[in-house]
C-alpha positions, 0 to 999 in steps of 0.5 A: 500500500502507498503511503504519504511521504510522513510515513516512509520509515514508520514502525514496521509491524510484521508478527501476526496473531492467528485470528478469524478471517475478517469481514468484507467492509460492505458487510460492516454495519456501523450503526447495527455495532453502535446499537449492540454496544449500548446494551452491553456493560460499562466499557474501560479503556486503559492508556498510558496517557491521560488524554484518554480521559477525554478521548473516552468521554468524547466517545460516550457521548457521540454514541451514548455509550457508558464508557470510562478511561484510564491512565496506566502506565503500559508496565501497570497495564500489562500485570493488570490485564494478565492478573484480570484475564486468570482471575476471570474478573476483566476489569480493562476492555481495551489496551492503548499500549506502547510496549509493543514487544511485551504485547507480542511475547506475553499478552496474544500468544496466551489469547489474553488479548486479541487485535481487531482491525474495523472491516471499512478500515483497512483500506486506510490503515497499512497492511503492516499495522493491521495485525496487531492493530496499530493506532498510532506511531510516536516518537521521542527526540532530541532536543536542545535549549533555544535560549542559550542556542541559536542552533542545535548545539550537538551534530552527531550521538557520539558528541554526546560522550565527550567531555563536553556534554559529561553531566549535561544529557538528560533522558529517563532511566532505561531501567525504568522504561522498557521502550529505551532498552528496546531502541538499544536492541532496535539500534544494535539488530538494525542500524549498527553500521550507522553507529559506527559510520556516525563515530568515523564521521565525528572523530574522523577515524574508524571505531575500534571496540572490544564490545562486539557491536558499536551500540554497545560501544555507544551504549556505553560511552553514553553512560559512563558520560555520567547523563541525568537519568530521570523519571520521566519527560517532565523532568527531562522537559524541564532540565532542557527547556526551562527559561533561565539556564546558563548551561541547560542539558541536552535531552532525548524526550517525548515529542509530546513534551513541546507541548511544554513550550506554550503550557510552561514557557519551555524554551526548546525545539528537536535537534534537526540536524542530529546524525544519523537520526533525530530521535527513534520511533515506537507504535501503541496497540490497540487490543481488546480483552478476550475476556471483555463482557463489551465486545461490541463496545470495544470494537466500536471504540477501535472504530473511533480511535482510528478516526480523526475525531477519535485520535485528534486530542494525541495529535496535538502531542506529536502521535502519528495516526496510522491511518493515512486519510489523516494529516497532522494538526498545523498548531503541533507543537514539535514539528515532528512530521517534518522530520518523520524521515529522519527518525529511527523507526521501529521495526518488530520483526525483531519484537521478540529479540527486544523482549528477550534482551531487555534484562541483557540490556539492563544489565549492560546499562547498570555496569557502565552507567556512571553516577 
């Protein structure tokens, strides 16, 4: 399927779940969904951001539906969701979850969840986010301080482990968040070359390690560079963006967080001219409980969230649809779909080895971090 140039080198979704053949679209009855929805019991829908409150509050009252939302981190979802599912007692009907890799390893192959695309949706949604079905596609990106920088004051990921920048990179904890582990193994399985094309480039001679790839190397490196590690965007927002700073970090955050420049006053934009990459990509899920006692309820949820009146209230924070009959908002803080083609997108053929390298990773990351 074609698609728009914002969508060249988006997440790859490849692994598939055995699932019934689906319905032909001129078979789908939206309407005859909305009614069986109505009769069916209150509907939860988990997120891990609290946008969705208002997502589903928009969605009950379009369809006079009884459904509520919840924000949940995706770590929280996938312990809930499994504990729900054996205690017979499904509290979440649906999951908006960014942990792609756990998705796939944990909660479809035991048939805790099962993905459901819309008939009269999947021309508009890419074969490759169909099954599972991917909502959206967001990213996370470097960024600098713009009223200390006229320009991005870092031009390549490996001028990150000089002296220079030696307590003044700011990111969240990898041990903390599974989706940063994940982009070390993304780098490492995909774009090892550009690694260590992207160290020649900056030192002007080749890499020579005794890690066995240049990730590793890099990996390293950046955490013996001693970086604040931190809870959260927020705190990564802040340590990058807050007026008043003489020396402000370099940060690698949510492109949610440009919101952060109108709300709060941040001073900060993407580091567009970062090599190789601006920042690195990761998909949200949209699954349904196979234990929901509202399946009509959730699949005309999926319905809407795959629309742009459903998804409009994330656009605004930089998450792309999958669905290509929707353009991005004008007013979208980061400018993200500007440079969609310069992120390092996420490719799950390698989902699996993400998950099963995730305590290697974490390992790796204790040992050279340094305080």
């Amino acid at each position: 399927m074609n698609m728009t140039h914002i969508r060249t080198g988006m997440t790859v979704l490849t692994l598939t779940a055995a699932i019934a053949a689906p319905a032909l679209a001129q078979d789908f009855d939206l309407d005859a969904l909305v009614e069986a929805a109505r009769s069916e019991p209150q509907l939860t829908v988990y997120d891990s951001t609290g946008k969705i409150v208002e997502i589903v509050e928009n969605f009950a009252g379009k369809y006079g539906v009884d459904a509520i939302g919840q924000k949940v981190k995706a770590t929280s979802q996938l312990e809930m969701v499994i504990r729900e599912s054996q205690a017979g007692n499904v509290q979440g009907d649906v999951l908006m979850i960014t942990d792609a890799p756990a998705a796939l390893a944990q909660l479809i192959p035991e048939d805790f969840v099962y993905s459901y695309l819309p008939p009269d949706m999947a021309d508009v949604i890419p074969e490759s986010y169909q099954d599972p079905l991917t909502a959206t596609t967001n990213a996370n990106v470097f960024a600098y301080n713009t009223e200390v920088y006229d320009a991005c004051p870092v031009d390549n990921i490996w001028a990150l482990t000089d002296p220079e920048w030696n307590r003044r990179f700011a990111m969240i904890d990898p041990l903390s968040k599974s989706s940063y582990t994940d982009w070390f193994s993304q780098m490492e399985s995909h774009h090892d070359e550009a690694v260590r094309a992207a160290y020649e480039a900056h030192y002007g001679k080749p890499l020579e390690t005794d890690f066995d790839s240049a990730t590793k190397a890099w990996v390293a490196a950046i955490g013996a560079n001693a970086p604040l590690v931190t809870e959260g965007d927020d705190n990564t927002s802040a340590a990058v963006g807050a007026p008043g700073q003489d020396a402000p970090f370099f940060g690698l955050m949510s492109s949610a967080k440009f919101r952060d420049v109108e709300d709060k006053g941040h001073k900060m934009a993407i580091c567009d001219t970062l090599e190789p990459w601006v920042g690195w990509t990761y998909s949200k899920l949209a699954l349904i409980a196979s234990g929901t006692d509202s399946p009509n309820a959730a699949k005309l949820f999926i319905h809407y969230i795959l629309t742009e009146e459903g998804i409009a209230p994330q656009m605004v924070d930089g998450k792309v649809p999958t669905n290509t009959t929707i353009a991005m908002p004008a007013d979208e803080p980061s400018g993200i779909v500007d440079l969609w083609d310069n992120l390092q997108a996420y490719d799950s053929r390698t989902g699996l080895d993400d998950w099963d390298s995730r305590q290697d990773w974490q390992d790796f990351w204790r040992i050279h971090y340094s305080r």
